[in-house]
KOLVEX-142626 format. One record per residue (C-alpha): residue number from 0; residue in three letters; x, y, z. Coordinates in pm, 1 decimal. Each point is the difference from the previous one (the first is absolute). Layout:
N
<zakol num="NUM" residuo="Ala" u="X" v="Y" w="Z"/>
...
END
This chain:
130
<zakol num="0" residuo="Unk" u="-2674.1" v="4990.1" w="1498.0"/>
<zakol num="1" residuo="Unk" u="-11.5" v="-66.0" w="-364.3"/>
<zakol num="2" residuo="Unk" u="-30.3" v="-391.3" w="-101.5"/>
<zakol num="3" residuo="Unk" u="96.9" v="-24.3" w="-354.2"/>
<zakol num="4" residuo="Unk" u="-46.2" v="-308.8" w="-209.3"/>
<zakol num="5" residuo="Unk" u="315.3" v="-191.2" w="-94.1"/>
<zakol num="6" residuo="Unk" u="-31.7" v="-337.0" w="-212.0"/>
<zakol num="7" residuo="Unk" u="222.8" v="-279.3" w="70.1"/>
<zakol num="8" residuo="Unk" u="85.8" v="-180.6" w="-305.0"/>
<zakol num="9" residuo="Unk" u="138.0" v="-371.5" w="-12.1"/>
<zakol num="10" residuo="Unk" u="183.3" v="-115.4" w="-250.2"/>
<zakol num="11" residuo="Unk" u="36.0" v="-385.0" w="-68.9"/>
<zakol num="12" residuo="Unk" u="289.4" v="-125.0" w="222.4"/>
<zakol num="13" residuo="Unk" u="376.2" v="-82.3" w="-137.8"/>
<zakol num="14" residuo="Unk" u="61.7" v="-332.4" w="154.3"/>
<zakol num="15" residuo="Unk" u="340.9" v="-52.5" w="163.4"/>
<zakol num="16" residuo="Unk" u="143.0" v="-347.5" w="-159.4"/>
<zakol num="17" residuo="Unk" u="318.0" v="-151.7" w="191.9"/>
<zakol num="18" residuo="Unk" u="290.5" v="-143.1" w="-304.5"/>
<zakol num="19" residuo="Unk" u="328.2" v="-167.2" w="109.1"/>
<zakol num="20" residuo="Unk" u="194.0" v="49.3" w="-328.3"/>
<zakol num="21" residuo="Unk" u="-19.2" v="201.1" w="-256.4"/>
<zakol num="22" residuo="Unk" u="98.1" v="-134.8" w="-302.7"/>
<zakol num="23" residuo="Unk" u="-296.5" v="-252.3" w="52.4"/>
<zakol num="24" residuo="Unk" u="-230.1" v="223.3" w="107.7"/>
<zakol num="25" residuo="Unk" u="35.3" v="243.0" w="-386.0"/>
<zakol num="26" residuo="Unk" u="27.0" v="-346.3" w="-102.6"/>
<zakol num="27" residuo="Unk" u="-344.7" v="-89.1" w="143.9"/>
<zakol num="28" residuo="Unk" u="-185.4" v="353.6" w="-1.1"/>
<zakol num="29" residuo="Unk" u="145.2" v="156.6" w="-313.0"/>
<zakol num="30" residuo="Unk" u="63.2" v="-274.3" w="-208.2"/>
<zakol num="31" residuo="Unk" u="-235.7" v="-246.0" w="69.1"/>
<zakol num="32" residuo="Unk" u="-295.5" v="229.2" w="157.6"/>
<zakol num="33" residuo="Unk" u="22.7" v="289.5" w="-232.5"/>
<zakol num="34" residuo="Unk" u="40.1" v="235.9" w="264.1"/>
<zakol num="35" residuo="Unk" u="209.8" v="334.0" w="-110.1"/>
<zakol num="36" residuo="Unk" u="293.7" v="147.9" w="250.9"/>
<zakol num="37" residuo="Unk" u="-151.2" v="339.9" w="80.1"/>
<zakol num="38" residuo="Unk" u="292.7" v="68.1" w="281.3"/>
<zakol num="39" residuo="Unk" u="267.5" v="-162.8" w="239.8"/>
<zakol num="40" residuo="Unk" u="176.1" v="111.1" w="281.7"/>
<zakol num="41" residuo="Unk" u="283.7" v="-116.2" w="165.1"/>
<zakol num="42" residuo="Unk" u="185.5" v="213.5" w="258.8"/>
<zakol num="43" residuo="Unk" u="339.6" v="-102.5" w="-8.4"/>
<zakol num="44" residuo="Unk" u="133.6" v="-307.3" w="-225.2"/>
<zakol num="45" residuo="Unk" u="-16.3" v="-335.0" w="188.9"/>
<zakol num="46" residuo="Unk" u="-305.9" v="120.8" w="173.0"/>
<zakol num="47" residuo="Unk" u="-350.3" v="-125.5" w="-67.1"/>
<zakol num="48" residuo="Unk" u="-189.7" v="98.3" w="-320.3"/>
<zakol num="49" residuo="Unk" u="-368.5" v="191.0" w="41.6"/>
<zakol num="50" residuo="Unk" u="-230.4" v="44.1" w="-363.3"/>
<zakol num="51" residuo="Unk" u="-268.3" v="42.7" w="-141.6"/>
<zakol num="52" residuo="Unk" u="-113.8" v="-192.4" w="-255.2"/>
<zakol num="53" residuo="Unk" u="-354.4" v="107.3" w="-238.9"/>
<zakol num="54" residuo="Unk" u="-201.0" v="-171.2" w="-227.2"/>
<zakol num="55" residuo="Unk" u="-362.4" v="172.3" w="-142.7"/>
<zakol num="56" residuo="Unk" u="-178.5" v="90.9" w="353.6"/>
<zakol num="57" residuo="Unk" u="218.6" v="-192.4" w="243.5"/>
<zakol num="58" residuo="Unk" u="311.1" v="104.3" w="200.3"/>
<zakol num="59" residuo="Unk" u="188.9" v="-213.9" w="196.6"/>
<zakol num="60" residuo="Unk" u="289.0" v="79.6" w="205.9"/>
<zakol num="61" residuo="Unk" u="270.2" v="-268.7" w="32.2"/>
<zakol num="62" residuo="Unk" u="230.7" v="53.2" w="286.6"/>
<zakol num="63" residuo="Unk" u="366.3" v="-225.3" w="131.8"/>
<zakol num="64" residuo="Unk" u="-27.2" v="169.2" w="301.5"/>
<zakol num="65" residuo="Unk" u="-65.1" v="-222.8" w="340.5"/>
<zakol num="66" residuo="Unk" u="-357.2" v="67.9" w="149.7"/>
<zakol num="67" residuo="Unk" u="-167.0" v="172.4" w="-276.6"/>
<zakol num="68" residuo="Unk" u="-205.7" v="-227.8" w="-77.6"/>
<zakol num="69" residuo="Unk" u="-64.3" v="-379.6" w="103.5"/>
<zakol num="70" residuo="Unk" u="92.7" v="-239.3" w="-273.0"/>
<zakol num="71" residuo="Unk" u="-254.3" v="-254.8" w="-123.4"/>
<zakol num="72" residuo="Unk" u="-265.9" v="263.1" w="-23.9"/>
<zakol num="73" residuo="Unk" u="-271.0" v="34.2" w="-178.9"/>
<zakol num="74" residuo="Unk" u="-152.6" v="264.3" w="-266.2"/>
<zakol num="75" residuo="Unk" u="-312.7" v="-6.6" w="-171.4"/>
<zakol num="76" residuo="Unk" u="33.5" v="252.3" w="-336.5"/>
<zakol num="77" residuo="Unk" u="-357.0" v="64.1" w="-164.9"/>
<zakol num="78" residuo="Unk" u="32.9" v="-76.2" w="-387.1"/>
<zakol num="79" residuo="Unk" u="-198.6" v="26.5" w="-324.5"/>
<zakol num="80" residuo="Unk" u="14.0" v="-271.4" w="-205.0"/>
<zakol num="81" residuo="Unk" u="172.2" v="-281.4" w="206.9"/>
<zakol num="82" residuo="Unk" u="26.8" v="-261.6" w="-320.9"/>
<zakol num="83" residuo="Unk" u="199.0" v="274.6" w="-210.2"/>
<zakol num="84" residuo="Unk" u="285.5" v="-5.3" w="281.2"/>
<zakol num="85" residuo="Unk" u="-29.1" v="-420.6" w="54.9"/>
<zakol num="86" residuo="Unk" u="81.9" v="2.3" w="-376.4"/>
<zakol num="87" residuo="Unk" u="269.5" v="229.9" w="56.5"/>
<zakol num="88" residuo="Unk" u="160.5" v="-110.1" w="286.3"/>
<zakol num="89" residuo="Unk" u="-47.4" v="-404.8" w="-173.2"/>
<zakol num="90" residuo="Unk" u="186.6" v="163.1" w="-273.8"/>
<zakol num="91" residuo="Unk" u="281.3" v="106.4" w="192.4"/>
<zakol num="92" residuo="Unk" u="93.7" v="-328.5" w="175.1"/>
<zakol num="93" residuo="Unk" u="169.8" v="41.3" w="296.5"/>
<zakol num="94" residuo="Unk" u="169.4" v="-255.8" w="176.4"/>
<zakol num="95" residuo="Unk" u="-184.1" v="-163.0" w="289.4"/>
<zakol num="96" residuo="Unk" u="-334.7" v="218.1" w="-76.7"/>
<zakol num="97" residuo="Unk" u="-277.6" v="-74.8" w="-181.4"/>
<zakol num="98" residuo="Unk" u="-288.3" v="179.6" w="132.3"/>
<zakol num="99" residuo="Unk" u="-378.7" v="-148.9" w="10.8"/>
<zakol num="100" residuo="Unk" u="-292.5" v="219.9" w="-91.5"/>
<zakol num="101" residuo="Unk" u="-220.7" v="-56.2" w="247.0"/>
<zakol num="102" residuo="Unk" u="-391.1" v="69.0" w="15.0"/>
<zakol num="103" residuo="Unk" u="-101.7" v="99.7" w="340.6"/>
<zakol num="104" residuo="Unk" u="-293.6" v="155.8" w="113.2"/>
<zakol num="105" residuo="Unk" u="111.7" v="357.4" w="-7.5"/>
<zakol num="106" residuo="Unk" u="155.9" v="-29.0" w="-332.0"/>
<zakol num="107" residuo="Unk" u="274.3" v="-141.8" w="-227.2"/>
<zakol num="108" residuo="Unk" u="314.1" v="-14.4" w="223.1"/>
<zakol num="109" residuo="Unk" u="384.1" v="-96.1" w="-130.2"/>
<zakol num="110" residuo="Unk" u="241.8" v="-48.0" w="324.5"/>
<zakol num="111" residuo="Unk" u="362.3" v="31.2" w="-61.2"/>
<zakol num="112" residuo="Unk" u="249.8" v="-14.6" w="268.2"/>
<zakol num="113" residuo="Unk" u="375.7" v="147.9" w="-60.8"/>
<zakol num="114" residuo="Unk" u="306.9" v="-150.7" w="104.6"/>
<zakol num="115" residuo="Unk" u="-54.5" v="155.3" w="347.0"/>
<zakol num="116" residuo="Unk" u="-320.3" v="-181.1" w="94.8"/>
<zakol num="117" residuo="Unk" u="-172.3" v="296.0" w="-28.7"/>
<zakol num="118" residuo="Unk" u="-362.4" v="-69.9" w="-201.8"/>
<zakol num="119" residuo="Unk" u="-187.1" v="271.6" w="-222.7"/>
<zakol num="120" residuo="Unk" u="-390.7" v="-126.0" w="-119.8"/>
<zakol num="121" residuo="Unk" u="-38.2" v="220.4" w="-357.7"/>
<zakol num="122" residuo="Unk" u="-370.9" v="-14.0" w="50.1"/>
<zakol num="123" residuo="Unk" u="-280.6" v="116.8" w="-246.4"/>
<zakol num="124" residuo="Unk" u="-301.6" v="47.0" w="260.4"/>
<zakol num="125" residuo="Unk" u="-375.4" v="-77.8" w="-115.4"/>
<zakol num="126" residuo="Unk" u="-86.5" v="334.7" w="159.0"/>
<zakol num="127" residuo="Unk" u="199.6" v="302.1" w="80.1"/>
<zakol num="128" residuo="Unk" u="-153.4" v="-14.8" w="392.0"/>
<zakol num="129" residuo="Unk" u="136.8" v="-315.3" w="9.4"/>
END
């Protein structure tokens, strides 16, 4: 029998974020985040809402439904230049969030956390391994 080489390739993952409402979350992500809507779906009206939201490299998916996801997670987003998007985000203003920039040993991290309790950490790493 013939063995033939096949290469598994990984991509980076799409994390699964849970949202309650949302109006605040395009509020939150669009708005405030500068995320972009790429898609929604929603099977039937009154039902919950499932998108996917984009901005540069990362792609999150923001679901209403029950049990996607566990709400007050947590996801770390790699980043170049972390004091360009403090600035930005500063800028911006919104209510009940303004976000430290934080130097920690793996890099310059900003931690946000939307109206959910879910938390992302923008972080610009001091090495890609890290």
């Amino acid at each position: 029998m013939e063995q033939t080489s096949q290469t598994v390739t990984i991509r980076p993952a799409i994390p699964v974020v849970r949202i309650f409402d949302l109006e605040k979350a395009r509020d939150y992500y669009l708005d405030y985040l500068g995320f972009s809507l790429d898609w929604e779906y929603q099977h039937e009206e009154d039902l919950p809402i499932y998108m996917q939201i984009s901005r540069s490299g990362c792609i999150l998916h923001l679901s209403e439904h029950h049990g996607d996801a566990t709400p007050g997670s947590t996801c770390f987003v790699p980043i170049d230049n972390a004091m360009a998007l403090h600035a930005e985000l500063g800028e911006k203003r919104y209510r009940n969030i303004k976000p430290a920039l934080d130097a920690m040993p793996w890099g310059l991290q900003i931690t946000v956390t939307d109206p959910f309790g879910n938390r992302l950490r923008f972080c610009e790493q001091r090495s890609r391994g890290s």
